[in-house]
N, CA, C and O of each residue as an XYZ file, in Angstrom:
300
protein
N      55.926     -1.151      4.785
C      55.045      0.009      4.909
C      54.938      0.398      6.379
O      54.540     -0.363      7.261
N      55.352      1.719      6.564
C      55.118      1.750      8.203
C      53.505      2.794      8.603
O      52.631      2.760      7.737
N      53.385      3.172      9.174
C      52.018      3.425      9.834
C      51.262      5.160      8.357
O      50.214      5.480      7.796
N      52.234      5.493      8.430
C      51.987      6.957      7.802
C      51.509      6.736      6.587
O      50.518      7.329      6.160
N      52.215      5.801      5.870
C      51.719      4.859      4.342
C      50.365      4.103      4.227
O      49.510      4.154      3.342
N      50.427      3.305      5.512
C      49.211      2.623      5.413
C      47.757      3.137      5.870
O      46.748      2.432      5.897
N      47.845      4.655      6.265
C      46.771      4.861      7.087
C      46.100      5.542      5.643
O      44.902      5.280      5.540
N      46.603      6.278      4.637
C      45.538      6.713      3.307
C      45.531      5.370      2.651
O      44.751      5.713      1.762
N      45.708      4.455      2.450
C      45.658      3.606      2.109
C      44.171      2.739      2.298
O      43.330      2.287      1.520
N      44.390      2.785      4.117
C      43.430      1.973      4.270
C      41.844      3.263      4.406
O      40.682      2.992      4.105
N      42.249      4.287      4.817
C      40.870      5.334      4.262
C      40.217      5.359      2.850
O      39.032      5.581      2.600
N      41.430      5.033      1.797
C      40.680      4.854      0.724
C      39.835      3.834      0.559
O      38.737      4.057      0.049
N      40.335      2.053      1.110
C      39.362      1.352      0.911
C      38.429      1.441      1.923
O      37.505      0.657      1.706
N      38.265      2.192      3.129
C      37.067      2.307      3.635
C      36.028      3.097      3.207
O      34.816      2.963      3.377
N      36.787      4.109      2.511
C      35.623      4.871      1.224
C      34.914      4.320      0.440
O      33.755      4.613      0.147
N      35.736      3.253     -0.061
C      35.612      2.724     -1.130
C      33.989      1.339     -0.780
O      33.072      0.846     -1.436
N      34.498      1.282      0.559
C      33.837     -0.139      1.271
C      32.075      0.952      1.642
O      30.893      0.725      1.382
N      32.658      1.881      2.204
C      31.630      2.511      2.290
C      30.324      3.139      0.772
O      29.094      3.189      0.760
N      30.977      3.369      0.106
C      30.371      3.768     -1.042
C      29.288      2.617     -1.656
O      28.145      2.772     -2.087
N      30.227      1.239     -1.499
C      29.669      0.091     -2.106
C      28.259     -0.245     -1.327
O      27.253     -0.706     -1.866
N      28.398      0.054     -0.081
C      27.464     -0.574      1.112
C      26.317      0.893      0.923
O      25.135      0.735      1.228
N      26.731      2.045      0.489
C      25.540      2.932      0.222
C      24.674      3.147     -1.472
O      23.783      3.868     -1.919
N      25.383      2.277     -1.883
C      24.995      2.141     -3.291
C      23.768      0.397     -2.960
O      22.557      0.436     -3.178
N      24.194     -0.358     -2.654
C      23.007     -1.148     -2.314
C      22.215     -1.007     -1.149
O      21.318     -1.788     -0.830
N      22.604      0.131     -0.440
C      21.705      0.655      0.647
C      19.685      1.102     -0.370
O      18.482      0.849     -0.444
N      20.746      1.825     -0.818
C      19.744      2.418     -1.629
C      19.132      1.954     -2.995
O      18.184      2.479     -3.580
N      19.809      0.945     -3.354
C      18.813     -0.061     -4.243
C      17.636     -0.981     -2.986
O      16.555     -1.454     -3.334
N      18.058     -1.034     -1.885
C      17.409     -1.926     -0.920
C      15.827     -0.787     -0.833
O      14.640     -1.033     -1.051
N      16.470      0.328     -0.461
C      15.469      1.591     -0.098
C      14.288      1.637     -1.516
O      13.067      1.521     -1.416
N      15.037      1.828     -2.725
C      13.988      1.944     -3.474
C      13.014      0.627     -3.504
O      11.880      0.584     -3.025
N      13.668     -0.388     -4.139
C      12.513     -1.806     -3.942
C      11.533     -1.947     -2.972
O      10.448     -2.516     -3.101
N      12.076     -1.277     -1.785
C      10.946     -1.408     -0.269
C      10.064     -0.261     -0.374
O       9.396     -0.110      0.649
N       9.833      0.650     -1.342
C       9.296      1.865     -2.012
C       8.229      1.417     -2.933
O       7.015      1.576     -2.809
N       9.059      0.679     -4.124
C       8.345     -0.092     -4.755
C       7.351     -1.329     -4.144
O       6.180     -1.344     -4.525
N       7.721     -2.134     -3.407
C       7.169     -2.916     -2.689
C       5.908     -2.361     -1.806
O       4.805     -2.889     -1.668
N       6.278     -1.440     -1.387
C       4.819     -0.775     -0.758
C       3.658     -0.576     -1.479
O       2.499     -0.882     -1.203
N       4.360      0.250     -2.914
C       3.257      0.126     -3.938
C       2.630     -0.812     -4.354
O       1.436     -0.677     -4.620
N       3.210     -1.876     -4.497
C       2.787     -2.730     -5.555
C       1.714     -3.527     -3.975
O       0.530     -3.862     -4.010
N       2.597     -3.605     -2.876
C       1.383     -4.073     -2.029
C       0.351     -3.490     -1.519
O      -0.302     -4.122     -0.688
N      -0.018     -2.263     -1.853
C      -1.098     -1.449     -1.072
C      -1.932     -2.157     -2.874
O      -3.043     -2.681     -2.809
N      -1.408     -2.074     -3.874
C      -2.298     -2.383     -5.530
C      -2.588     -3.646     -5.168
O      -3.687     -3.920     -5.649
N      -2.154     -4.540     -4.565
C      -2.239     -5.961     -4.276
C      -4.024     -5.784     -3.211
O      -5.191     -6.080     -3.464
N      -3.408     -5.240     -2.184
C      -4.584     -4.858     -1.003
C      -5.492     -4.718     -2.088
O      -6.017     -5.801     -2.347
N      -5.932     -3.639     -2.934
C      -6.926     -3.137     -3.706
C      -7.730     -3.989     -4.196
O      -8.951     -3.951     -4.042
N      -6.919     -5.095     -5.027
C      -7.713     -5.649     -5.784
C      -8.041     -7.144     -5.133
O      -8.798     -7.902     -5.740
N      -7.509     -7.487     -4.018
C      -8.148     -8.475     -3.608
C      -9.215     -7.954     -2.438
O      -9.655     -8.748     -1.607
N      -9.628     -6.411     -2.452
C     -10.373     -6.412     -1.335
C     -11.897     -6.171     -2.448
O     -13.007     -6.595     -2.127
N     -11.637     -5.485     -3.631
C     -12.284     -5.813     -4.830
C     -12.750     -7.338     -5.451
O     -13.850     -7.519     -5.973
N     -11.821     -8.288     -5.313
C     -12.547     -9.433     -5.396
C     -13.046    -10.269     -4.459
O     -13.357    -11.399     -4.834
N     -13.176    -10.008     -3.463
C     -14.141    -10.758     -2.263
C     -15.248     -9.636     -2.131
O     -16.122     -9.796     -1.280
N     -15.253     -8.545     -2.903
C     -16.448     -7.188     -3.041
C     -17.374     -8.410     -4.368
O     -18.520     -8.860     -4.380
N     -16.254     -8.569     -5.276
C     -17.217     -9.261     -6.594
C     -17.808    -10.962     -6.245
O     -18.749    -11.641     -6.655
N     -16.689    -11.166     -5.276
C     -17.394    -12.713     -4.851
C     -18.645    -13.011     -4.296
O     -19.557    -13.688     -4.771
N     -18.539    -12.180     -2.804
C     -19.687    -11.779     -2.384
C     -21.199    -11.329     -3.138
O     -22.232    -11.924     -2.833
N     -21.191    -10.580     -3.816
C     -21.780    -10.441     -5.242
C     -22.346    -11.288     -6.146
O     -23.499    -11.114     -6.541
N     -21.616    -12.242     -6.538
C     -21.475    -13.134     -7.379
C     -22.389    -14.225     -6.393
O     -23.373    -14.904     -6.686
N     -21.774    -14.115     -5.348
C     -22.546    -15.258     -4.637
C     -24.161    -15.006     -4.238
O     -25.139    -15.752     -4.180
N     -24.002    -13.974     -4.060
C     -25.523    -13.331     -3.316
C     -26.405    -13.492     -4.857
O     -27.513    -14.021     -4.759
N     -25.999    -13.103     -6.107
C     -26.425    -13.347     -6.998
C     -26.847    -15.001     -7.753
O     -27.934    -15.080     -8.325
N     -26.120    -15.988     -7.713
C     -26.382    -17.423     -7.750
C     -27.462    -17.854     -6.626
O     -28.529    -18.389     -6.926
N     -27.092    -17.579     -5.370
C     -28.004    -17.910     -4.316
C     -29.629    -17.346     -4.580
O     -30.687    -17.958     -4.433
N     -29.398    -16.057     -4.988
C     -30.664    -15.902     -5.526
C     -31.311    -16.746     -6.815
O     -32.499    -16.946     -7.066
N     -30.203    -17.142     -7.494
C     -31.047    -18.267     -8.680
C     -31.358    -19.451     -8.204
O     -32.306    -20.030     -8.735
N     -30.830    -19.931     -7.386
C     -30.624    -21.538     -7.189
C     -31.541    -21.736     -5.792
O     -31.838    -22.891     -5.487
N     -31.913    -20.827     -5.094
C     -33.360    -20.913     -3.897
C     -34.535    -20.604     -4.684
O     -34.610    -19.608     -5.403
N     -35.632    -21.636     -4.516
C     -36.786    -21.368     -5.184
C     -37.481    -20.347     -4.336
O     -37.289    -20.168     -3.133
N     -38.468    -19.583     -5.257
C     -39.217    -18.354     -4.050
C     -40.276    -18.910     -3.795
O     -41.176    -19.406     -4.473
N     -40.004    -18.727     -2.320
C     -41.509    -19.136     -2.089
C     -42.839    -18.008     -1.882
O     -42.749    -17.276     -0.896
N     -43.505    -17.920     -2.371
C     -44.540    -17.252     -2.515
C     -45.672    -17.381     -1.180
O     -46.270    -18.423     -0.912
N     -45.807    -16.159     -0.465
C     -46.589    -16.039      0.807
C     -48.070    -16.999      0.463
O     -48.747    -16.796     -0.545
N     -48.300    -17.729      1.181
C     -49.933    -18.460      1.035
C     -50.787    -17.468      1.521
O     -50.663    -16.664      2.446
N     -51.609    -17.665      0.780
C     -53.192    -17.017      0.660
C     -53.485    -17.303      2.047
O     -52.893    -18.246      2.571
N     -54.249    -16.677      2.665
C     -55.379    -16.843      3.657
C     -56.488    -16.734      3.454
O     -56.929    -15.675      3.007
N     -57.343    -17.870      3.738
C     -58.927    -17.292      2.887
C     -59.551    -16.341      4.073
O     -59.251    -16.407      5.266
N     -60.396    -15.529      3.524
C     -61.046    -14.617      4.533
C     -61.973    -15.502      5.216
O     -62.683    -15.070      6.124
């Protein structure tokens, strides 16, 4: 094969090399799309459960401290 043969030759598999490398380009692109989503839904609901913990806690703490009731002062 001398130079004139091999040069479409090797353009085709660089097409070819290229195509492959933009086809998982863009499976990479969508997942990191997806991934944003699913981590901003992630953010949400754990900023929601330290909202319900907090809550939860302030609520027990109120059962489990006895009240103490202000003392009388006699006049």
């Amino acid at each position: 094969m001398d130079g004139l043969n091999l040069q479409p030759v090797l353009e085709g598999l660089i097409s070819i090399l290229l195509t492959i490398i933009t086809y998982y380009l863009n499976g990479i692109s969508q997942e990191m799309k997806q991934f944003k989503k699913d981590y901003a839904d992630l953010t949400k609901v754990c900023n929601w459960l330290v909202a319900e913990q907090l809550a939860m806690r302030k609520t027990l703490d109120g059962l489990t401290t006895p009240k103490t009731r202000p003392t009388l002062k006699p006049d």
